[in-house]
C-alpha positions as CSV (number, residue, x, y, z in Angstrom):
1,X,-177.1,135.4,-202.0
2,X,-177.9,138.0,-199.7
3,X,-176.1,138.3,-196.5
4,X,-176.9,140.9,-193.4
5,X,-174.4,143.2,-192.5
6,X,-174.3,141.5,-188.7
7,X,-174.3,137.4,-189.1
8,X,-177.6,136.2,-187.7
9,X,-177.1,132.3,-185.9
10,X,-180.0,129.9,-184.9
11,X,-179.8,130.9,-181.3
12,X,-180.6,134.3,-182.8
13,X,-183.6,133.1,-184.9
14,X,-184.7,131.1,-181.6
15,X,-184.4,134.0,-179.4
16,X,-186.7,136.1,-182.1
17,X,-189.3,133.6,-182.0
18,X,-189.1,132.5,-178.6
19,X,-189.5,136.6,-177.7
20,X,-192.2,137.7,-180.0
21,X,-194.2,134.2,-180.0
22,X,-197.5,136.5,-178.4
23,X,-197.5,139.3,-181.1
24,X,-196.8,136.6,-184.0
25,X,-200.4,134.6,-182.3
26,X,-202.0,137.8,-181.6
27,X,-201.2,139.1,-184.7
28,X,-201.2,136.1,-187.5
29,X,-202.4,132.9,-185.6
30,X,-201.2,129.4,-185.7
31,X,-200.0,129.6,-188.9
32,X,-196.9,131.5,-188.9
33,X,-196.7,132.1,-192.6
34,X,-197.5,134.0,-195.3
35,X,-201.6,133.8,-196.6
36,X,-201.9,132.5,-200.3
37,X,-204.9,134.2,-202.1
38,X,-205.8,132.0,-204.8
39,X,-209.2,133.8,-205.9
40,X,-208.9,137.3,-203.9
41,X,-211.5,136.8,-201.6
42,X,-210.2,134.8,-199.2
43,X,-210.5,136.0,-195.5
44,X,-206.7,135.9,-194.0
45,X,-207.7,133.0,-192.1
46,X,-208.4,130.8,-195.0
47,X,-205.9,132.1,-197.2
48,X,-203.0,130.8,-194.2
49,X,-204.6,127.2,-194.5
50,X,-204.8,128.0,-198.7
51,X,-201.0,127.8,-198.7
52,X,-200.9,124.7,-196.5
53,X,-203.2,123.3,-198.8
54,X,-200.5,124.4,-201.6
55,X,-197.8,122.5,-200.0
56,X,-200.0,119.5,-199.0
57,X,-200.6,119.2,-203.2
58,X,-197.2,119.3,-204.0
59,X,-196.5,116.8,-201.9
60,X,-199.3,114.4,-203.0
61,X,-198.3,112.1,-199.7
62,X,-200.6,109.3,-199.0
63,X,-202.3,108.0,-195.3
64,X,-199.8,105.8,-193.8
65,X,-196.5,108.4,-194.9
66,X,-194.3,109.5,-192.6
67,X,-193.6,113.5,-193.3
68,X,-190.5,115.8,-191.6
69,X,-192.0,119.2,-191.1
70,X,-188.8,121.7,-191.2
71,X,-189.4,124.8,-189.2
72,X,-193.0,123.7,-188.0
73,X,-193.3,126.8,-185.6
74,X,-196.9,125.7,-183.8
75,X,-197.3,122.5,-185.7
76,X,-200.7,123.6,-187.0
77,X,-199.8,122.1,-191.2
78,X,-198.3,119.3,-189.5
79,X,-201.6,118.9,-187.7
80,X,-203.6,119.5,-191.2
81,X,-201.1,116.8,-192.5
82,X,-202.0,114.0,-189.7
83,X,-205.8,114.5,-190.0
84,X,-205.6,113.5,-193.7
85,X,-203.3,110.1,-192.7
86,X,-199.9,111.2,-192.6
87,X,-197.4,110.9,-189.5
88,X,-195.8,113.8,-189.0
89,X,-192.6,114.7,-187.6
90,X,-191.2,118.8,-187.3
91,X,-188.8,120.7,-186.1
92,X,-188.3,123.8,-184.6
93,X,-185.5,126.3,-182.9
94,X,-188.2,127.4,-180.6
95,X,-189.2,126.1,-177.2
96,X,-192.0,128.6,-176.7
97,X,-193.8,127.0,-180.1
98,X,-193.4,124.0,-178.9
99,X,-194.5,124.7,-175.4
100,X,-198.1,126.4,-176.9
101,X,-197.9,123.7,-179.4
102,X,-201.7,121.6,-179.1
103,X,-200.6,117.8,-179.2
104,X,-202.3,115.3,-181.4
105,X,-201.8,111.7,-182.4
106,X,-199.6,111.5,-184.9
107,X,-197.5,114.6,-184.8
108,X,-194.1,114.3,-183.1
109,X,-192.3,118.3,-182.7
110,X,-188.8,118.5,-181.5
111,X,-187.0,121.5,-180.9
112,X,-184.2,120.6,-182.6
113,X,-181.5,122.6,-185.3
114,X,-182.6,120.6,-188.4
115,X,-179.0,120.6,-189.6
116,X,-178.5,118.5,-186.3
117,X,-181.5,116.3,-186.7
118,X,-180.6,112.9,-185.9
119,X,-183.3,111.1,-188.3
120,X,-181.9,108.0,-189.9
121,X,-181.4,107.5,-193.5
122,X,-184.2,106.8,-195.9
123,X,-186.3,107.5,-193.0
124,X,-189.7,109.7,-194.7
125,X,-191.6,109.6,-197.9
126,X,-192.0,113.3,-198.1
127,X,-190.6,116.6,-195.9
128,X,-191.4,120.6,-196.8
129,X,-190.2,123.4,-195.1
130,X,-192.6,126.3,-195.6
131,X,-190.9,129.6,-195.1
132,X,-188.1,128.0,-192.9
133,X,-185.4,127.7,-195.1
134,X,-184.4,130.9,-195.0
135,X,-183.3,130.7,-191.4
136,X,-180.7,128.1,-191.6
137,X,-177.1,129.1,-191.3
138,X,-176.2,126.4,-194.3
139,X,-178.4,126.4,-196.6
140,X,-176.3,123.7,-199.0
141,X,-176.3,121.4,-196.0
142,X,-180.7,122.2,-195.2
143,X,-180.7,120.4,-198.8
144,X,-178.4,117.4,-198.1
145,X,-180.4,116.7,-194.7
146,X,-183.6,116.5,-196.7
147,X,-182.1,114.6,-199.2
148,X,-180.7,112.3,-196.7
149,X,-183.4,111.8,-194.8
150,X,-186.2,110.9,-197.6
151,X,-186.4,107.9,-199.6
152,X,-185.7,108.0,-203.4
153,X,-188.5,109.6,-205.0
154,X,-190.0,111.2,-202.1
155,X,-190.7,114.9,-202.2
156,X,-188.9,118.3,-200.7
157,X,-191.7,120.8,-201.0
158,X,-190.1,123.9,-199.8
159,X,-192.3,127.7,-199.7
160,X,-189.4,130.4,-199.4
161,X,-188.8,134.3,-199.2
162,X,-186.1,134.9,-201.9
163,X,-184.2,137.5,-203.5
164,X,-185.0,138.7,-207.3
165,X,-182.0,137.4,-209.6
166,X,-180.6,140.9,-210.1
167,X,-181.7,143.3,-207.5
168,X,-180.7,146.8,-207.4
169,X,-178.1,148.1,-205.3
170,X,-180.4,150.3,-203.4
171,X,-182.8,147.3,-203.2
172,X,-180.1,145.4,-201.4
173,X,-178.9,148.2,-199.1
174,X,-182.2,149.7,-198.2
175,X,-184.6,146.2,-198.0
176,X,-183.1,143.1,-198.1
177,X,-180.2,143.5,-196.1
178,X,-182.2,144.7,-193.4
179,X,-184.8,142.9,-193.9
180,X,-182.3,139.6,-193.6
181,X,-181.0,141.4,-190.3
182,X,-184.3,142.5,-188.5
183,X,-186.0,139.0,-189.2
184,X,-182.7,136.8,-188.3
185,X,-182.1,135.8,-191.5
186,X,-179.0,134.6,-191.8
187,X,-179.2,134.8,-196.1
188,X,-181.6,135.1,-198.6
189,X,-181.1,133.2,-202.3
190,X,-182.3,133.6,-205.6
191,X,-184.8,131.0,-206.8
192,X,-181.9,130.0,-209.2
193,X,-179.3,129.4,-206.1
194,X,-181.8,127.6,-204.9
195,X,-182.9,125.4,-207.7
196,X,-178.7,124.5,-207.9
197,X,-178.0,123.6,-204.4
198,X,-181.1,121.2,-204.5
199,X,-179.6,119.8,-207.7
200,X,-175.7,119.0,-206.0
201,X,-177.9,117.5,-202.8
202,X,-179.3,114.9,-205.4
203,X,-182.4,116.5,-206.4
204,X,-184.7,116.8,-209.1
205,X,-186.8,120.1,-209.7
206,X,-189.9,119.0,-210.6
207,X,-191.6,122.7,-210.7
208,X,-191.2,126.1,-209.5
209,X,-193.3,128.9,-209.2
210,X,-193.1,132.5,-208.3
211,X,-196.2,133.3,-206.4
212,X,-195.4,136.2,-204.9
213,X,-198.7,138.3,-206.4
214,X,-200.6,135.9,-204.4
215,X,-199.0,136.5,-201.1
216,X,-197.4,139.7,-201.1
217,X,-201.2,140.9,-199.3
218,X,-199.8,139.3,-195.8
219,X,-197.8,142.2,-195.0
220,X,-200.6,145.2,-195.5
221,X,-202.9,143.0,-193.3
222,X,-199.8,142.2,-190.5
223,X,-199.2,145.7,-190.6
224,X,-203.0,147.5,-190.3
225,X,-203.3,144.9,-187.3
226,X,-200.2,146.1,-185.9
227,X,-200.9,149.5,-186.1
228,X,-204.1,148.9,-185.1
229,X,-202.5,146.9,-181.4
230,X,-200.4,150.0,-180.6
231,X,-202.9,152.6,-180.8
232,X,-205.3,150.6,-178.7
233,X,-203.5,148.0,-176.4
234,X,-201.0,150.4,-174.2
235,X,-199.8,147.1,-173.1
236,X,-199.1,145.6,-175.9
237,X,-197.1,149.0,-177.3
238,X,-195.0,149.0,-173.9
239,X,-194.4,145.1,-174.0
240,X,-193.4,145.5,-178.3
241,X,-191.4,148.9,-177.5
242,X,-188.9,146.6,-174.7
243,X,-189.1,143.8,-176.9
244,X,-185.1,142.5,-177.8
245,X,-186.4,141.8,-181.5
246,X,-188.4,144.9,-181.5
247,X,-187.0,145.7,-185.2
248,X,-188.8,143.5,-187.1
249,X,-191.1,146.1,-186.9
250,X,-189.3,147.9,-189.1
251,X,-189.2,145.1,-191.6
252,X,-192.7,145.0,-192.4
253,X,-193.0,148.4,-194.1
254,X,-189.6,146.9,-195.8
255,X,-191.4,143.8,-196.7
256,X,-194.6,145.6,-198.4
257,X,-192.1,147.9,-200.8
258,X,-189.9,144.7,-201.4
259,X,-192.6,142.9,-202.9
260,X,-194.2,146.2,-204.9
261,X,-190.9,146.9,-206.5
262,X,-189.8,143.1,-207.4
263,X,-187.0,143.3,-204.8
264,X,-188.2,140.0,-203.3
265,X,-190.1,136.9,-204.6
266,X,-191.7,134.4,-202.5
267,X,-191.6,131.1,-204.4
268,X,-192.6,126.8,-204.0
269,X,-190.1,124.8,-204.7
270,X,-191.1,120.9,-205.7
271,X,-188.1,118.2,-205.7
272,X,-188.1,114.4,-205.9
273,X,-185.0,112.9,-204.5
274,X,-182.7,111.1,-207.2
């Protein structure tokens, strides 16, 4: 497990996302997470909705099943989720996501620390938590939540940034270390440590698979746009250069070298509770 040098908490990840919520929109859209090119010519736009799509598989919920949505920033896969049938319930540290959020029958958002939740037992057929995860203090305790609040043999479909099993030291020092810091992460796992704290919550793996080379693009597009914003917006350079959270700048470069040298994996989990 990777840890930042400076302990990040979730009033720190709510104060980054609260803060930059008009760059992520301006920058990214609706869907605050990474694109999933499944054919390489996808526009960025689809490929966001490709990887809901991804998750929505894994899930295989049915019309009528009530889903938890953990870390739905704007709601915009929960909202994917209810037009197909499902209810939809998510959770977020921000207030500013929720505040932009666009309502819609069927989709209940709650800013809310998931690890403080307040769902009753048994209470969903299927929850995911698509690139979320890796902002929660406890992670051992994200995984007994889920598998507290599903029914047995519902599904935990979980999308995650994660650490390669044996990274180098300078891999640790000089990218994922800061990028844990810069982007409030309070650790980053190893698809293994992951795969074993889903098994002591009462899980079952069903699959995992490392798609990073389908993802890793998000960052060279999120950072040409950047660029692109502070040569031409002087506004939006004096508004990023103030900015509390301004560093996660610096963790996009970070992010695009992670990937290139195997530092970091990006991975989909799929459980079925015991």
């Amino acid at each position: 497990m990777i840890l930042p040098r400076t302990p990040q908490t979730h009033n720190a990840v709510a104060d980054h996302y609260n803060e930059l919520d008009p760059i992520y929109r301006a920058l990214w859209g609706e869907h605050i997470h990474h694109g999933f090119w499944r054919t390489g010519r996808e526009t960025p736009e689809q490929a966001v909705v490709a990887l809901a799509d991804l998750v929505r598989d894994q899930l295989a919920f049915k019309p009528g099943d009530h889903l938890i949505d953990i870390g739905c920033g704007y709601g915009a896969t929960a909202r994917r989720f209810a037009a197909e049938g499902a209810t939809v319930t998510g959770f977020t540290l921000s207030a500013q996501q929720i505040a932009v959020a666009p309502p819609m029958a069927g989709v209940d958002l709650r800013c809310c620390d998931w690890l403080a939740n307040l769902l009753s037992d048994g209470v969903c057929e299927g929850a995911y938590a698509i690139e979320s995860s890796e902002h929660i203090t406890d992670k051992a305790c994200f995984f007994r939540e889920a598998r507290r609040v599903l029914k047995p043999g519902g599904r935990l479909v979980i999308c995650a940034w994660l650490a390669a099993e044996t990274p180098r030291r300078w891999h640790v020092r000089h990218l994922l270390e800061p990028i844990c810091y810069e982007g409030r992460l309070p650790s980053m796992c190893t698809a293994r440590e992951y795969t074993a704290m889903a098994a002591d919550a009462g899980f079952t793996c069903l699959r995992y698979e490392d798609i990073s080379a389908a993802v890793a693009r998000t960052w060279s597009i999120c950072l040409a746009r950047f660029i692109r914003t502070m040569l031409i917006d002087p506004d939006s350079r004096r508004w990023v250069l103030a900015a509390r959270n301004r560093l996660f700048a610096l963790s996009v470069p970070r992010l695009i070298l992670a990937y290139k040298t195997g530092a970091m994996r990006y991975g989909i989990f799929t459980l079925e509770a015991k």
